[in-house]
Rosetta silent file (secondary structure, phi, psi, omega in degrees, C-alpha in Angstrom):
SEQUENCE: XXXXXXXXXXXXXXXXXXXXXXXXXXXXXXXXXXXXXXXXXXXXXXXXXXXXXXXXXXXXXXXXXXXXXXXXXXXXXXXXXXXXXXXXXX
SCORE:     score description
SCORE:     0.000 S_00000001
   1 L     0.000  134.279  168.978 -115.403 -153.036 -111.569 S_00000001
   2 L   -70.861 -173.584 -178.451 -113.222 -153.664 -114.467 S_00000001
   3 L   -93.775   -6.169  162.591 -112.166 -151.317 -116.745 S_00000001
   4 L   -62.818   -7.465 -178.569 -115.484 -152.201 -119.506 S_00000001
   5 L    62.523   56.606  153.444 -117.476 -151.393 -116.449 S_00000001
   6 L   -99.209  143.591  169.026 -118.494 -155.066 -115.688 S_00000001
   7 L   -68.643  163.101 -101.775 -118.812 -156.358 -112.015 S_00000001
   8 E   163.617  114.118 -158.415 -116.262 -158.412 -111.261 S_00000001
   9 L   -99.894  173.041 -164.642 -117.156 -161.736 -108.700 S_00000001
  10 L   -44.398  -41.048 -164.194 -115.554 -162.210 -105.576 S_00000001
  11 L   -79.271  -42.890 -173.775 -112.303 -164.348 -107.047 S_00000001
  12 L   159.489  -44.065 -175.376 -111.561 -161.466 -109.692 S_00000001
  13 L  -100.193  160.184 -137.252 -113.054 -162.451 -112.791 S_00000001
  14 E   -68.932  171.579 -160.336 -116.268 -161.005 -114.578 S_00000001
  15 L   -76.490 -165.826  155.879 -119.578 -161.868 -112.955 S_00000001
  16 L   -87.522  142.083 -177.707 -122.098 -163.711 -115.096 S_00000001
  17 L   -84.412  169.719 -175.008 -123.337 -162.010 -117.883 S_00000001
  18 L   -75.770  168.008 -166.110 -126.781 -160.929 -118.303 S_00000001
  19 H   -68.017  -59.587  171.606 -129.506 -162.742 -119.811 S_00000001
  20 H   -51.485  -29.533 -171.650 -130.514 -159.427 -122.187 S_00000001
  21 H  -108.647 -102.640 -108.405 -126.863 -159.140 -123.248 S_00000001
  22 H   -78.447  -28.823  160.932 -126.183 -162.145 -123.881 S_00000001
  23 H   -57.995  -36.110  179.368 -129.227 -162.560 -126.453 S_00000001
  24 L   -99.668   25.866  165.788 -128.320 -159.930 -128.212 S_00000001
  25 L   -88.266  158.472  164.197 -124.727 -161.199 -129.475 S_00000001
  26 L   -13.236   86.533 -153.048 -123.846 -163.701 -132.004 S_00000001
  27 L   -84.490   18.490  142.268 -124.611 -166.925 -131.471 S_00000001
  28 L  -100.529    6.986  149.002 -121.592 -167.798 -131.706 S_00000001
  29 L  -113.261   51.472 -165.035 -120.238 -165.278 -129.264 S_00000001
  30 L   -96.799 -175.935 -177.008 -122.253 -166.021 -126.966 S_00000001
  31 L   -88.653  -35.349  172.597 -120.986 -167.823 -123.570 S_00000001
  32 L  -102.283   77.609 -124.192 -122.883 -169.887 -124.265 S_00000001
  33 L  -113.285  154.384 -165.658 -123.369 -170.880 -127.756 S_00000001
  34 L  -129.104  151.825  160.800 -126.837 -171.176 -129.213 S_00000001
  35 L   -85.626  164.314  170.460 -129.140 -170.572 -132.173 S_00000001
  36 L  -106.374   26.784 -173.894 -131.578 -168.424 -132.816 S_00000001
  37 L  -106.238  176.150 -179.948 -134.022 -170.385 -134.860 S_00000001
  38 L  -172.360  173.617 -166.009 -136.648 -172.429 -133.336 S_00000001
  39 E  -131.382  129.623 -169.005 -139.643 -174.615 -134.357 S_00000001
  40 E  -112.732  151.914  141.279 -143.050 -173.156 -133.392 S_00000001
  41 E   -60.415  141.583 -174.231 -147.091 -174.018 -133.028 S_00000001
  42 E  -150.675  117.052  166.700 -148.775 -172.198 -135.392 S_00000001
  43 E  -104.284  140.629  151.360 -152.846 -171.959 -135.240 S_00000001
  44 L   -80.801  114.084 -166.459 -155.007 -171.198 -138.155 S_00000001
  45 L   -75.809   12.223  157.613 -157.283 -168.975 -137.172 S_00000001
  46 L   -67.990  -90.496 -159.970 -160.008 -170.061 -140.071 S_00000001
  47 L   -96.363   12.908  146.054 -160.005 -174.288 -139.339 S_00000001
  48 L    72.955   13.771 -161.122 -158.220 -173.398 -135.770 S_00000001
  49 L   -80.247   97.013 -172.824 -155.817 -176.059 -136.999 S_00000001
  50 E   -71.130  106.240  167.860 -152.084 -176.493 -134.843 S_00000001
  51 E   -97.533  132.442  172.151 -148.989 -176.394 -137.558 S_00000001
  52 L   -78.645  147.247 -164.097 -145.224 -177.143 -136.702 S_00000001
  53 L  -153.865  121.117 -173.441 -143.827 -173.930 -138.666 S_00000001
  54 E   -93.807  130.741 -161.674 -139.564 -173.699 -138.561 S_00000001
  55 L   -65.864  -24.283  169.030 -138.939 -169.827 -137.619 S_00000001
  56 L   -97.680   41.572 -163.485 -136.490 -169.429 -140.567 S_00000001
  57 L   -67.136  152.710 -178.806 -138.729 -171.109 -143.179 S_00000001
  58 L  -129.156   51.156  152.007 -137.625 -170.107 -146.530 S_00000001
  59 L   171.723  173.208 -145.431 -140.799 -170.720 -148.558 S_00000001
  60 L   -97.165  139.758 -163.250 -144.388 -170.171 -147.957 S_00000001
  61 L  -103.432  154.880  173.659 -146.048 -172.642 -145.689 S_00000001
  62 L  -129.557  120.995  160.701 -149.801 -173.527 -146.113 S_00000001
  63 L   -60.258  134.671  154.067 -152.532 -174.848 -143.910 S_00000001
  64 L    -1.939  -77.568 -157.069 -153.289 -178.305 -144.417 S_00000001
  65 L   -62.524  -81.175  177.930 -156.757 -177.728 -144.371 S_00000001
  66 L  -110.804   19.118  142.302 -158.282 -174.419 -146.032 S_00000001
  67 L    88.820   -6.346 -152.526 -155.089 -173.725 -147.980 S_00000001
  68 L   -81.205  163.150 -171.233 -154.661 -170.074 -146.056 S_00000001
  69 L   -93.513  139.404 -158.376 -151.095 -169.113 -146.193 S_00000001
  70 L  -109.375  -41.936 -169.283 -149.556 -169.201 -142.804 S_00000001
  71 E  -131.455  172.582  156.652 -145.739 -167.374 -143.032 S_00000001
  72 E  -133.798  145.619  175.021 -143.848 -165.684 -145.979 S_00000001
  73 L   -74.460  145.124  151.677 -140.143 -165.727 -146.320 S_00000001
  74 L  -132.841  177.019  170.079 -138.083 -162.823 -145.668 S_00000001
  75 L   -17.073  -32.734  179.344 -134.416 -162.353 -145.426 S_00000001
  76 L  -127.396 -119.406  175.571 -134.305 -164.013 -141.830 S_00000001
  77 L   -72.997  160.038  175.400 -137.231 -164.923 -140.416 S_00000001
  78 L   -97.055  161.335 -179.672 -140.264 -165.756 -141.818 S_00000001
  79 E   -76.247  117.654  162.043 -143.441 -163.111 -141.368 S_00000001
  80 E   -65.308  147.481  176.895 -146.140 -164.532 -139.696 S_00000001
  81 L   -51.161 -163.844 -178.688 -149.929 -163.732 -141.325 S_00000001
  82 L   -99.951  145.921  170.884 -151.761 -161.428 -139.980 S_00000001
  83 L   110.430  -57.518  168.585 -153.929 -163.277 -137.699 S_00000001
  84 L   -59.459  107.348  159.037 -151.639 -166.299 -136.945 S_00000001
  85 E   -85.327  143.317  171.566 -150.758 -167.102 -133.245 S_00000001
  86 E  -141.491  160.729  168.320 -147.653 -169.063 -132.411 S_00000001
  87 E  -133.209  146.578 -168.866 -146.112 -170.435 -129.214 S_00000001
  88 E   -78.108  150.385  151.566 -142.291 -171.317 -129.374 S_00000001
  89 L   -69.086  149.943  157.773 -141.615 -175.578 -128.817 S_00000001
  90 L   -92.007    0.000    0.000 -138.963 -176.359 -126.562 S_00000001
């Protein structure tokens, strides 16, 4: 163990870090470095209707279809309706 109380791998130097820690750092001090936005599925649950929806959207998205409002912006992310199912895209 080092003295941050990390393991330490067989050569000397720290282990891998954890999955859990490492999400919740910057994303640029990450080890790796990544964003944290993503582009989702979004069903309406009225007309059942599958929308690409960007996770930071910064203005209010609309179904297609029946018009119902799907996110709101907030400061970060946007707030899914009430209602609204999403699955993340890869």
């Amino acid at each position: 163990w080092n003295q941050d109380g990390e393991a330490l791998s067989v050569q000397g130097g720290p282990a891998a870090p954890r999955k859990d820690d490492e999400a919740r750092k910057h994303k640029l001090k990450r080890l790796v470095q990544s964003p944290n936005s993503f582009f989702m599925d979004v069903k309406c649950p009225s007309c059942h209707r599958i929308m690409t929806v960007f996770s930071h959207a910064t203005t209010v998205v609309l179904c297609g279809n029946c018009q119902t409002v799907v996110c709101q912006p907030t400061g970060g992310k946007a707030r899914l309706a009430e209602g609204m199912s999403y699955r993340r895209k890869n």
